[in-house]
N, C-alpha and C positions, 0 to 999 in steps of 0.2 A: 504494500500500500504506500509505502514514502517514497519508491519508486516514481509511481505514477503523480505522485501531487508534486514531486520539487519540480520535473516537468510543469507544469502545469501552470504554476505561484512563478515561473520564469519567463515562459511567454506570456502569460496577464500582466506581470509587472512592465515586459520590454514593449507591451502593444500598448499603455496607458496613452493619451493626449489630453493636453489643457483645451477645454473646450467655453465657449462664453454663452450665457441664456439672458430671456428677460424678467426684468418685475417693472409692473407697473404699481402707480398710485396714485389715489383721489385725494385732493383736500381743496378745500372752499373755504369763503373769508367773505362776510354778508357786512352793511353797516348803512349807515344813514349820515347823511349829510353831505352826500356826493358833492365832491369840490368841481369848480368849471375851470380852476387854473395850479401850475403850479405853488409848491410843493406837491398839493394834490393830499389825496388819503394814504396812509401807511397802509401793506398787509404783510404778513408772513405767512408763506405755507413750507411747514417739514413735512418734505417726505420720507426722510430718515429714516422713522420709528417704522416704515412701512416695507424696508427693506431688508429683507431677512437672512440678506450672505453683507453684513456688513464689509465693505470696498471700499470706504473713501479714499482716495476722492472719486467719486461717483463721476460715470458718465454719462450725461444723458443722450438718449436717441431723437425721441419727439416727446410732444408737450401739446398736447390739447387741452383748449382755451377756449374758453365759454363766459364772456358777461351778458349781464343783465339788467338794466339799469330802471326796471320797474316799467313806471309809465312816463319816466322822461326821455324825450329824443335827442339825439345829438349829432353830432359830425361826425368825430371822429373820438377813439379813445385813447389813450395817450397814456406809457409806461415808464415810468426810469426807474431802472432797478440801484438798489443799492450799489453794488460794486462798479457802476457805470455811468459815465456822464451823457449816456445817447439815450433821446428820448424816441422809444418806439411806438407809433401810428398804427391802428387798426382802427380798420371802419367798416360801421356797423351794415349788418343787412340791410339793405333798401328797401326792402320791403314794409320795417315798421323802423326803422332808425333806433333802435331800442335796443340790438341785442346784434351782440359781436362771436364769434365761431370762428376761430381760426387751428391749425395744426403747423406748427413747428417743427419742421423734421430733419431727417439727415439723410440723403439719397442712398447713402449705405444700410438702412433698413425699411425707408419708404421710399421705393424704387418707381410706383408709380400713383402720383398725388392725385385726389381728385381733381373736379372741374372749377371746382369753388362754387359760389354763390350763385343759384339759389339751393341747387341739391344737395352739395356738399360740405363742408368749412372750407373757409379760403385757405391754400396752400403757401407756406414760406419757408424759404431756408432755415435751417436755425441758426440764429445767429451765436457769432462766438461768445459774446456777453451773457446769453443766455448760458451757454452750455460751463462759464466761468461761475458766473451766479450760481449754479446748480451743485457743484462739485463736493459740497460739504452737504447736498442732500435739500438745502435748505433756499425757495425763491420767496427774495425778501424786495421789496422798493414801496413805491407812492405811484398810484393812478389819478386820472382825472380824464373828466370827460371836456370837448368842445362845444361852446352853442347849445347850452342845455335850454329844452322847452319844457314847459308844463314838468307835471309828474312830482311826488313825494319826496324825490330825490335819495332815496334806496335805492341801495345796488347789490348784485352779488357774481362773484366771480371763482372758476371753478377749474382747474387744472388737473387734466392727468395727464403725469408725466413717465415715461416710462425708460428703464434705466438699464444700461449692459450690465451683467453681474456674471462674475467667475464662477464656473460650476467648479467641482472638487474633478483628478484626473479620470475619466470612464475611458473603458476599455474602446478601442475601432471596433464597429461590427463584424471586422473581416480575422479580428485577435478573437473573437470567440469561434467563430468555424474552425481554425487554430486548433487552438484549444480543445474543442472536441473530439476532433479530428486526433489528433496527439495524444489523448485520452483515452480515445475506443481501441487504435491503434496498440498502445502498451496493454491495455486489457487482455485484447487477443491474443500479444504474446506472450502475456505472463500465466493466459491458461493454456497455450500450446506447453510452454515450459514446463506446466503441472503434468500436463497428462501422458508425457513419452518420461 
């Protein structure tokens, strides 16, 4: 029997590969008193606690992005994140000017983006600020909206963002037929060798 396993615990260990997966996560951040100009409102969203192969610094892939801004209408909604002095533009659907959908991505795992507005969320690179901002898990800055009309001035804003995470090393598909294959193989012969 220790024949056949040190075999075995030798090609499983020499067929291992580092392989990468995802996790996503939601967090939201609601509040009242929506500002029409800079500074604008604070939010923070961690999605840290949400990722369960701790990696920092985290990389993010995309970032789906959902405001809402009640029943006031606007231009345009307008981001600066903490770590960044570029203020980022998103404008709302045209349909009721109220509510923004956009997806952030990186052509290396949204290879092909929707059409954007009206079916889809609008499609954008993601920017590198973003993917800076994000690295400790954590998208922090102050929004405001342009040209607000009417409405309560409530908003709420809704992110999931979804992040490359290191799997532990899993064997190649092709290390387990190996493996088997190596296994039945010394079987056979260790009962040929019994029976003559």
């Amino acid at each position: 029997m220790r024949i056949v396993i040190a075999p075995i615990m030798c090609l499983l260990a020499s067929a291992t590969v580092a392989t990468a997966a995802t996790q996503s996560a939601l967090r939201s951040v609601n509040g009242t008193g929506l500002s029409s100009a800079s500074p604008g409102n604070a939010f923070t969203m961690n999605f840290a606690p949400s990722i369960t192969k701790d990696a920092a610094p985290y990389h993010v892939l995309q970032v789906g992005m959902i405001f809402d801004s009640g029943s006031t209408q606007f231009t345009q909604l307008n981001i600066q994140l903490d770590s960044s002095p570029t203020v980022f533009t998103f404008l709302p659907y045209p349909g009721n000017h109220r509510q923004v959908a956009y997806t952030l991505y990186d052509p290396s795992f949204t290879s092909n983006p929707g059409v954007g507005y009206p079916t889809t969320p609008e499609f954008v690179l993601l920017p590198q600020a973003w993917r800076d901002d994000l690295e400790d898990g954590v998208l922090a800055g102050k929004l405001w909206v342009s040209d607000p009309v009417g409405g309560a001035n409530t908003y709420l804003m809704s992110a999931n963002s979804v992040f490359e995470v290191p799997e532990t090393a899993s064997p190649e598909p092709g290390a387990g037929l190996a493996v088997i294959a190596t296994a039945a193989a010394l079987l056979r012969r260790g009962r040929r060798c019994r029976q003559t």
